[in-house]
N, C-alpha and C positions, 0 to 999 in steps of 0.2 A: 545823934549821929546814926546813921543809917549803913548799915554792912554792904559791900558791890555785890549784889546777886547778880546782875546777868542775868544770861541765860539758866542758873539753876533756882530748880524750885525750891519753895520752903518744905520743912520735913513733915508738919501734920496740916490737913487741909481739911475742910469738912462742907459739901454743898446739901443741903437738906432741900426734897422735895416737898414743897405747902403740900400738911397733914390734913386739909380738909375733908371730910368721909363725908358720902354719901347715904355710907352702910345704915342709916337712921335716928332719930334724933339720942343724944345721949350718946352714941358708940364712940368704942375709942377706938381709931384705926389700929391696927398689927403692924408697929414699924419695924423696919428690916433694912439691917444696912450689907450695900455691896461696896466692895471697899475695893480701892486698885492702887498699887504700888506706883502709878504715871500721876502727872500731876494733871490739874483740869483742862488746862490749856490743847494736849494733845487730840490725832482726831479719836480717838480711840470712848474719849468721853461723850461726843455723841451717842454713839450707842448703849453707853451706859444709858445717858437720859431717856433716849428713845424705852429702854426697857423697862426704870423707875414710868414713865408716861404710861406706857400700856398695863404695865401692874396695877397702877392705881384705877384706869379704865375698867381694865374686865373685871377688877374684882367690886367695880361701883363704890370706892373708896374706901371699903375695908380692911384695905393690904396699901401700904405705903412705903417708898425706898430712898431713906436715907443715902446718897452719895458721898462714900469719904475716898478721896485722892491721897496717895503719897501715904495710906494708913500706915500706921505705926506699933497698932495693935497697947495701945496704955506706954508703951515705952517714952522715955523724954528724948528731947531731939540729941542731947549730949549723948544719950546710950544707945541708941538704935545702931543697930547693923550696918556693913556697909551696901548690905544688898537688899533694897527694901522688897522685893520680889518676895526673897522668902520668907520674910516677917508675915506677908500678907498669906503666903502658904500656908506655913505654919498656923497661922489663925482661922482661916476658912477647914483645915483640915481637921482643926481641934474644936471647931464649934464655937471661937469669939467671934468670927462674923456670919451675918447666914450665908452670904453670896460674896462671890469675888471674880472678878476679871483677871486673869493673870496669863505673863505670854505664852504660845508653847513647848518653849525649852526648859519652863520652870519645872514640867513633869519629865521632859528628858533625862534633866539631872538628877529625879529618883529614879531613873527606871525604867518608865515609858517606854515599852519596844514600839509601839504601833506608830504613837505622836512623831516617835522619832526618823519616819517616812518623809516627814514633812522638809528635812532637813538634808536630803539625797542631795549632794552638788547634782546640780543645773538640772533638776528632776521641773520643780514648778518654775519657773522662771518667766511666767506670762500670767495676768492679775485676772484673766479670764479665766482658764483655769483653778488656778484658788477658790473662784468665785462656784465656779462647778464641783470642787471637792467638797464647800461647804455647805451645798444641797444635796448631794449625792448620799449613799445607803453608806461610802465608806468613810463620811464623819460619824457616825455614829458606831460604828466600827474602833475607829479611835478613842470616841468618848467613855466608852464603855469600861475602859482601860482601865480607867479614872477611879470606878469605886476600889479599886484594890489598896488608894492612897487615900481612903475616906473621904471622898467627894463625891458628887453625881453630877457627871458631865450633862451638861445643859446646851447647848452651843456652843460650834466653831464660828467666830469671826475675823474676816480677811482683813489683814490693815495694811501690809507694804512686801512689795520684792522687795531686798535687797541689794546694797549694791555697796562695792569700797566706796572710801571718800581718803582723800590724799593731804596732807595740808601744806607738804613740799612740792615734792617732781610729781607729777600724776601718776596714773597705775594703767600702763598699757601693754606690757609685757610680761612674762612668765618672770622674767630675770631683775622684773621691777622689784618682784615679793623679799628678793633674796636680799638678808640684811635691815628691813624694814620691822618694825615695832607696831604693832596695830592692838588699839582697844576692839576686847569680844566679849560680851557677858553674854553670850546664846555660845553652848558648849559647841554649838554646829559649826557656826563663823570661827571657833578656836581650830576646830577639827581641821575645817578646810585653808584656812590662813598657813597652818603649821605642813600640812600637805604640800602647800606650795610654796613654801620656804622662811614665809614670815615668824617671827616670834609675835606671841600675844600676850595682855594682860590684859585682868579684867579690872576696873579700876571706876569707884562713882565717881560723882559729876565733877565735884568741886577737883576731887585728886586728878582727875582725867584734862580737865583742863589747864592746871599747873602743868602737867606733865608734856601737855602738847605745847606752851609754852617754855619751857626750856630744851625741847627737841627731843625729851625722852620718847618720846610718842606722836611716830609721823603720821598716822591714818588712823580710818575703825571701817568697822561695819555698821553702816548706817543705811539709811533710803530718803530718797526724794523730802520725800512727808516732813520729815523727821529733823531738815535740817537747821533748825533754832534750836536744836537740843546741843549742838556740838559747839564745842569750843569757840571755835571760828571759823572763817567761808573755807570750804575746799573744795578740792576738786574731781567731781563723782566719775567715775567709769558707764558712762551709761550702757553699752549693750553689753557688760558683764555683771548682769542680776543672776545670781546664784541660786537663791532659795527664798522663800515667804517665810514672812509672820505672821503665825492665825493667833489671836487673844483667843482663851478658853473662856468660856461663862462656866460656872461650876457652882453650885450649892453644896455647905457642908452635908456630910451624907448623915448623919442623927440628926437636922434639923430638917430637913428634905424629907425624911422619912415618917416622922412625927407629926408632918402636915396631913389633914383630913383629902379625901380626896380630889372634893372642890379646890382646895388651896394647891396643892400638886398640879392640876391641869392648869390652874389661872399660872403659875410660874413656866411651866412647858410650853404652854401658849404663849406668852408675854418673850419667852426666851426664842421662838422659833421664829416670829414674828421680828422681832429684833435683826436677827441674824438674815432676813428676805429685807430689812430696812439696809442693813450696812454693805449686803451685798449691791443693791438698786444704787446708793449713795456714793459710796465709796469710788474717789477720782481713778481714776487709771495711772499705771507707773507715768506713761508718757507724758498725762496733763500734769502729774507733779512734777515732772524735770523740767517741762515747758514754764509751768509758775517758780522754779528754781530759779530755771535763766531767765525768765524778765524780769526780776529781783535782783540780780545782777550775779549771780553765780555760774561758775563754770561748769560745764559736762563736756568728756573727750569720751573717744571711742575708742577701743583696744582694734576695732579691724577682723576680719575671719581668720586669718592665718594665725596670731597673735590667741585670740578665744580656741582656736582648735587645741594651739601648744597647752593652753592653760585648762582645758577640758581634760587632757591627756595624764596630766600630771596629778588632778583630780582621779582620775579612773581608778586607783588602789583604794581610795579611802570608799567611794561608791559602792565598792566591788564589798566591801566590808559592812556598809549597810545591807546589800541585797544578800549577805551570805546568813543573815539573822531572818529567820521564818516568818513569826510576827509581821518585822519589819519590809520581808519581800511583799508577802500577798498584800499589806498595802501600797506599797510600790509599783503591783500589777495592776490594781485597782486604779490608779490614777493616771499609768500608765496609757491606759483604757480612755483616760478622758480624753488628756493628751492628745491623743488621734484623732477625736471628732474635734478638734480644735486647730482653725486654721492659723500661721504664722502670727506673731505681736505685731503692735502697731511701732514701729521703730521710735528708741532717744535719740536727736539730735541734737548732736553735739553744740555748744555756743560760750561764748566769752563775750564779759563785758566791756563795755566801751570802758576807758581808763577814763576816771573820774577826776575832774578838777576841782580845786577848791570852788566851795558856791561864789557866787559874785555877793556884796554886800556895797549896797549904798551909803554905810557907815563908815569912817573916817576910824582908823584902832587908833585906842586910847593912850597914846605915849607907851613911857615904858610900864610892864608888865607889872602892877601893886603885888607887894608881901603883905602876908598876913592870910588871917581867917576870914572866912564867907560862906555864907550861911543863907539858903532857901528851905521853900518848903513845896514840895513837888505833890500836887494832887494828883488822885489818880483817874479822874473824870479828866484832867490834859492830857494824861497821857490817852486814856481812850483815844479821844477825840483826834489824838492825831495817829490814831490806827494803830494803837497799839494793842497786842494779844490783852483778853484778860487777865489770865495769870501772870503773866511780864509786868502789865500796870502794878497789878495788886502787890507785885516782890516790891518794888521800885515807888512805891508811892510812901510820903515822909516827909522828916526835916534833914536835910543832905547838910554836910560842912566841908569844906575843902581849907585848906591851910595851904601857903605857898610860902616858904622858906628856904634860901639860898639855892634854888632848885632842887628842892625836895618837898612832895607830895604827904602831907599829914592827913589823918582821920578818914580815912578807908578802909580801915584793919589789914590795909597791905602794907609791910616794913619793904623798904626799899622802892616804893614807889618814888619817880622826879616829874622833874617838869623845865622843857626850855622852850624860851620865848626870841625868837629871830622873823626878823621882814613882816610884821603885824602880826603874826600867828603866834601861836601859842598850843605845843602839843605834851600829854598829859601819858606818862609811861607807867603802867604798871610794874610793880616790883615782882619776882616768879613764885613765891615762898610766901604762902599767909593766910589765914581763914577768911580775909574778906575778896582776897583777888579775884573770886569767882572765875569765872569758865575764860578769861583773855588774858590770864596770869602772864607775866614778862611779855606784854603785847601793850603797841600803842592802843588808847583808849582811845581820845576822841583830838580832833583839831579843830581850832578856832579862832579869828580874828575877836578882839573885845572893845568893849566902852568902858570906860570908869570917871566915875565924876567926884572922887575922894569918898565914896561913901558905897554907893551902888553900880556893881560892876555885871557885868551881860556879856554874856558870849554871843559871838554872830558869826555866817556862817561857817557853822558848824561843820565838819564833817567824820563821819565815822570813820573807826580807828582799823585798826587788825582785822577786825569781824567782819567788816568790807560793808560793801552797799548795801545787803539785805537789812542790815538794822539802821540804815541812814535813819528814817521817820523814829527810829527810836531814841538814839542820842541827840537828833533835832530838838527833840520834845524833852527830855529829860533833863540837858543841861543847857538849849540855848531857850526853851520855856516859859523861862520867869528868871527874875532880879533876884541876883547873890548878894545879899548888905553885909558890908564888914561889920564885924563883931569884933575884932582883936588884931 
């Protein structure tokens, strides 16, 4: 039996770069792992790769970098934290790993005056910019910040504005926030959600998506990029992007130090280089809300009058950023950039067409069979039919489904059902359970079937709660390959 991952990743992951050295015959390369608390899947892991590539380049094979995702730091998946951010903190700060990716609120919430410029409501709110902080004299101004927490800042890198996402009524008013429950693990997004009236919590994947599932938790802060991490489809605010997320590259500082000073320059190089790759690479807010909506997801716009009230309401908390020293002069500094930068490219707003069941030239199979059934889902199918890596890799296995008086077995969700009317057949999550994964109390999937007393098929399929952006994924997961009864 196989647990519902969804959308959340597993807790320890590990992608190693081929150790082959150049450095001569006999050598054993110097491996070095940078570890990041996101799992592989995100965009954030390109540049990881990109920088293990160039490490192994300039140093001509001598220096090699282990990729671990989702690190854990030796902890088992039952005891780990619920913030893996800081696990991976704590371990780059203490010398368990050399290097680490981590975002930049994870230094806010020790301390960070400077990083914590980054997080001014509606200070960066254009990816062009970001992209100019992160070559400018005053990231390195920020980095610097960093040895006082035992690391040596290496690189800023830009990965997303910002923006709400709703999963009830949208968010295009001041007077929307009031009453609303919103997930924030960047202390900035709590800062400014609570400013304008929302309450927040911070809440991981699996609890987050139970939660959004029984309606304790209408929205988050989330972006474009980002949205297979959430729960389920909602509905982003596009021209209210607040603030950016820059990932820090950091080396612990006793191992960064300890390096000769050939090895020191091959990692500054490799890092600075990296950081000229993610800015070149890295989509624009607009072309990811554009790939949002031909995916089938929704973007509304709040309008200027509607952003002015909610700018307004913003100004106390702002006002309390700039009144911290530290944190003004960098605030003036990008201020600065600000100005040589002309208006963003606008999000436009769009809604999908309302989705029909797919057409199937299959006849459903009478009434609905009880009992047990039982595939085994490779993860080369799911590939192939355009599935994320890390999605396949959770979800690849031997799957069992049990259907019982309309009740849902062997998912490790209690309270899961299932009813069968007019050919279909739709499959309901229970809200409360370790296996619910991220659509907890949300329809999973619907499908007309075939059964021939032995081997039963779903057809077409169609996704559940999570809406169209995962069609090609419950396509492929459960109408796939053949369920044989077992029991």
């Amino acid at each position: 039996m196989v647990s519902l991952v969804l959308t959340s990743a597993s807790i320890i992951g590990c992608t190693a770069i081929p150790a082959t050295s150049k450095a001569g015959e006999g050598a054993i390369p110097q491996a070095i792992v940078l570890a990041s608390p996101d799992h592989a899947g995100l965009a954030a892991s390109d540049g990881m790769r990109e920088f293990a590539r160039l490490v192994e380049h300039l140093s001509d094979g001598a220096m090699t970098v282990e990729l671990s995702f989702q690190y854990s730091g030796g902890i088992s998946e039952g005891d780990i934290g619920t913030d893996p951010n800081s696990e991976v903190n704590t371990m780059v700060r203490d010398g368990g790993v050399e290097l680490a990716l981590l975002p930049d609120w994870t230094w806010m919430s020790l301390g960070a005056e400077r990083i914590a410029a980054l997080k001014t409501p509606f200070l960066i709110t254009d990816d062009r910019v970001a992209n100019r902080v992160a070559v400018e004299p005053v990231a390195g101004l920020m980095l610097s910040e960093l040895d006082a927490f035992g690391v040596h800042g290496l690189a800023l890198l830009p990965e997303t504005i910002r923006h709400p996402v709703a999963f009830d009524r949208p968010i295009q008013r001041l007077a929307d926030f009031d009453g609303m429950t919103l997930r924030a693990m960047d202390p900035g997004a709590t800062a400014l959600f609570n400013a304008l009236g929302a309450e927040t919590v911070g809440l991981p994947g699996e609890e987050f998506g139970q939660a959004v599932g029984t309606g304790r938790v209408q929205g988050a802060d989330s972006a474009f990029a980002q949205h297979r991490s959430l729960p389920r489809v909602g509905t982003f605010t596009g021209d209210l992007g607040y603030f950016v997320r820059m990932n820090t590259l950091v080396a612990s500082g006793h191992w960064y130090k300890s390096l000769d000073e050939s090895s020191r320059s091959i990692i500054s190089e490799a890092a600075r280089q990296t950081r000229d790759y993610v800015v070149e690479t890295n989509p624009t807010d607009a072309q990811t809300a554009q790939a949002y909506c031909d995916g089938g997801g929704t973007v509304v716009n709040a309008g200027p009058d509607s952003l002015a009230d909610i700018r307004q309401a913003a100004e106390p908390l702002r006002a309390a950023y700039e009144q911290n020293e530290p944190t003004r002069a960098v605030i003036e500094a990008i201020s600065e950039i600000i100005e040589s930068v002309g208006p963003p490219e606008p999000i436009r707003p769009c809604q999908p067409d309302v989705m029909e069941p797919p057409a199937t030239s299959e006849s459903p199979g009478g009434e609905f069979p009880e009992g047990s059934f039982r595939a085994e889902v490779r993860e080369q199918s799911l590939l192939d039919a355009g599935v994320d890596a890390s999605t396949a890799s959770n979800h690849a296995g031997v799957w069992t489904l049990t259907f019982r008086d309309g009740s849902l077995y062997d998912l490790d969700c209690p309270g899961s059902t299932y009813s069968a009317r007019n050919g279909r057949i739709s499959l309901l999550l229970g809200s409360d359970g370790p296996g619910c994964g991220s659509v907890a109390g949300a329809e999973l999937f619907s499908a007309a079937w075939t059964y021939d007393g032995t081997l039963l098929r779903f057809v077409g399929v169609r996704a559940g709660d999570d809406g169209p952006l995962w069609q090609d994924f419950h396509e492929a997961l459960w109408g796939g390959q053949t369920w044989t009864r077992v029991g």
